[in-house]
N, C-alpha and C positions, 0 to 999 in steps of 0.2 A: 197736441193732447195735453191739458193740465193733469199733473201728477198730484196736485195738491201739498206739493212740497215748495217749502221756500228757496227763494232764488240760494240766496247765501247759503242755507245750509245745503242744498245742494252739492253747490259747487266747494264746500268744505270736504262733503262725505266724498265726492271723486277726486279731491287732491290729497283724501288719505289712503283712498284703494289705489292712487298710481306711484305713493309714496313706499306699499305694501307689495309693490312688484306686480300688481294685477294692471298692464298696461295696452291691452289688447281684448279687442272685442270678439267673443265667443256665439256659434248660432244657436238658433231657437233651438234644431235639434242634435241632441246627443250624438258622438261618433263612437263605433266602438274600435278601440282601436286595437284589440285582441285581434279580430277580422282583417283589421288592416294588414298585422304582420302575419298569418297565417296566407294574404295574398301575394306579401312582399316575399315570404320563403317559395310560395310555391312559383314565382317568376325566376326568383336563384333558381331553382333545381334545373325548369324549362330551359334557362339558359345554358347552363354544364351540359346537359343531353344534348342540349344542339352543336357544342362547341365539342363533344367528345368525336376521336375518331369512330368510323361507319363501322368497321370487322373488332374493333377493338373493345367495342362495350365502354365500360368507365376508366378515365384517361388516368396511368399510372401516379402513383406518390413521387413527388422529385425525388432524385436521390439526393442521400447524405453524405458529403464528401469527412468520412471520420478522419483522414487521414494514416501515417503508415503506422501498421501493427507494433507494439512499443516490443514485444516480445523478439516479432522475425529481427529488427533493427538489433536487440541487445546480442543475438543470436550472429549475426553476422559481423557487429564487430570487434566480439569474443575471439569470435573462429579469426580474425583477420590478426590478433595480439602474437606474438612469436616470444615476447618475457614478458616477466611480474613488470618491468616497466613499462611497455606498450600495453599491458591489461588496465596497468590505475590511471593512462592517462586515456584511452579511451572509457573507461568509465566513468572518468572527472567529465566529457567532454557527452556523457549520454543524458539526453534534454526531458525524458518523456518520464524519469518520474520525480514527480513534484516534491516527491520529501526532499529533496536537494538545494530546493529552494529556501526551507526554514532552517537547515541546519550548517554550521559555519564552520565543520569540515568535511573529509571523503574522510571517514576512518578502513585506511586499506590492509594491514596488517602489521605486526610484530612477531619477531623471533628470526629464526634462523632459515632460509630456503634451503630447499633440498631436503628439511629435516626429516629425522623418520617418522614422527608422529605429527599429524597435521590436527588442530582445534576447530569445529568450527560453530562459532558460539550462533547467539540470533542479531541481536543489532546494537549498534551504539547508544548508550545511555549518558548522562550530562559530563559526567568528566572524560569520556572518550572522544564525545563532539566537541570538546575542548582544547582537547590533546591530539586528537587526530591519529590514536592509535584505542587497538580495542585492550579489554579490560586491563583497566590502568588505575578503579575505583575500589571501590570495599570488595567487589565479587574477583577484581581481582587479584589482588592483594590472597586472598581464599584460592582462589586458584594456585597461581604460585607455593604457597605451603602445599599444598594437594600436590603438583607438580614433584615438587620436592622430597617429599615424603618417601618418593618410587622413583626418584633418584634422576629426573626429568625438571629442564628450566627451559625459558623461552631464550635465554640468552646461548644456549648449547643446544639442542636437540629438540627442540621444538617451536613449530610455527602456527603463528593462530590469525583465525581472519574471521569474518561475521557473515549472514545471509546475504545484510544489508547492509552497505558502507556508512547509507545515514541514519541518524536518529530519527525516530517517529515525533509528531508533536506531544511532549507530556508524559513521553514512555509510554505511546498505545500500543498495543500489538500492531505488526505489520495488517497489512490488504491482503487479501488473495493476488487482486491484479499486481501490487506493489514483490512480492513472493516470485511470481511467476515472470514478471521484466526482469527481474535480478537475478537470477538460478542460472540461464546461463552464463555470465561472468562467472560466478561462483565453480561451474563445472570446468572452464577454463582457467580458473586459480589452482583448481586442484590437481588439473592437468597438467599444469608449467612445475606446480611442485614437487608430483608425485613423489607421496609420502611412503612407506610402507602401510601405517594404517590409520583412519580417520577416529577421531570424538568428536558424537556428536552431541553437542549440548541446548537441551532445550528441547521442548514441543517447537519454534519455530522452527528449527537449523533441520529436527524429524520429519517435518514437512516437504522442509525444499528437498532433502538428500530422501529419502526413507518414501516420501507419498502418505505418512500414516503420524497422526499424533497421539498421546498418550503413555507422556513420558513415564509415568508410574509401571508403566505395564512392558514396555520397550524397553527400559534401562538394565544395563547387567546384562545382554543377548545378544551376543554378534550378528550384526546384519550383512550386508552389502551395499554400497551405494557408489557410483560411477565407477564400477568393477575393483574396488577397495575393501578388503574388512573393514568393517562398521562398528563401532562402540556406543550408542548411546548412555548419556548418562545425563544424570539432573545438572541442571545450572546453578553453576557459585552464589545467583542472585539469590534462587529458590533455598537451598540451604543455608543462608544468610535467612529467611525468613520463616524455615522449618530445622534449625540446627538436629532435632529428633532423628533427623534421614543420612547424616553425617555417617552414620553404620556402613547404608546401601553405599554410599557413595566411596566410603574407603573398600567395598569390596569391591567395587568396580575398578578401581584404581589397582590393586591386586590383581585383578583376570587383566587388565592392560598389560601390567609390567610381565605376567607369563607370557603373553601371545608376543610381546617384543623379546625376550630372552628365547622363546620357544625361534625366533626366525632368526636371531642372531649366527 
């Protein structure tokens, strides 16, 4: 059939449509290929229905192997520590939370075991992940005068330890899950030390020990936590950044030193 086109140009115009990717000859008619995969799904389904069991209906979801609960694990080998040294070396040795990985120590505690008054702040911040002991920075430096003031040092009569041995990345607050793996060590630090009575400092430390946050409202009110009286009060960091609440916080420090003179 003449086209009434020239040889050459022709054969130009199709070495620039195979040059263009178009290298393949298409038919006369149209395919739709919406159709097509509406027949391709409905062959999938045909096929699951035949391959499902007969009493069972639609064949279950694989399971997910999550592995073991980070919590049952912190829990048992808590419970398994007999001293403050068997506690920080199995928690140097507990794998399942990740903050451990970006921080470059275990900050496990300072002061005095046995003491009567136990601290127990929220987590380590930069110069503690440093030092590998908790507040060692500006909030504690502030602590220590507080300490002091009601006649209490970490070097005599007092012991202090965190929620969380590691820093967060950037000083974020802790996880819920991150809170919840770590609490029981924390309940068996407090157990190995038994203190006479707890501070607890921060909306974190409220959390783990207390179940409740809202340290404005909690501070200054003897609570209970692991069958201990309980002192909430704000954190050295927090009045470092609201010096105005230094009032609340020297009255708390006063109802402390009664409730320790009051058991002496």
């Amino acid at each position: 059939m003449d086209s009434g086109l020239d040889w050459h140009y022709a054969r130009a115009a199709l070495e620039w449509q195979l040059e263009l990717g178009a290298d393949e000859a298409i038919g006369e008619t149209a395919v739709d290929r919406f159709a097509a995969e509406v027949e391709l799904q409905a062959a999938r389904e045909a096929a699951a229905v035949a391959q499902a069991p007969a009493r069972g209906g639609a064949m279950p979801p694989p399971k997910i192997d999550e592995g073991p609960d980070p919590v049952a694990v912190a829990q048992q080998a808590a419970a398994a520590a007999a001293t403050l040294d068997d506690l920080r070396e199995a928690m140097a040795a507990f794998e399942h939370c990740e903050l451990r990985r970006g921080a470059r120590n275990l900050v496990f505690s300072d002061g005095v075991a046995q003491a009567r008054v136990m601290i127990v702040g929220e987590a380590p911040g930069r110069d503690e992940d440093l030092q590998g002991k908790p507040f060692v920075g500006r909030a504690g430096q502030l602590l220590d005068r507080m300490l002091g003031a009601i006649g209490l040092s970490r070097a005599e009569n007092v012991y202090i330890t965190n929620v969380l041995p590691w820093r967060p990345p950037q000083n974020r607050d802790p996880k819920p899950d991150e809170i919840a793996m770590l609490t029981p060590f924390l309940a068996r630090h407090i157990a190995l030390v038994a203190p006479e009575v707890l501070v607890v400092m921060g909306n974190i430390s409220c959390d783990a020990l207390l179940g409740r946050r809202g340290i404005t409202r909690l501070r200054g009110k003897w609570a209970e936590a692991q069958g201990l009286p309980a002192l909430p009060m704000f954190h050295p960091a927090y009045l470092l950044r609201q010096p105005q609440m230094k009032r609340e916080a020297w009255a708390d420090l006063l109802e402390l030193k009664a409730k320790l003179r009051a058991g002496a």
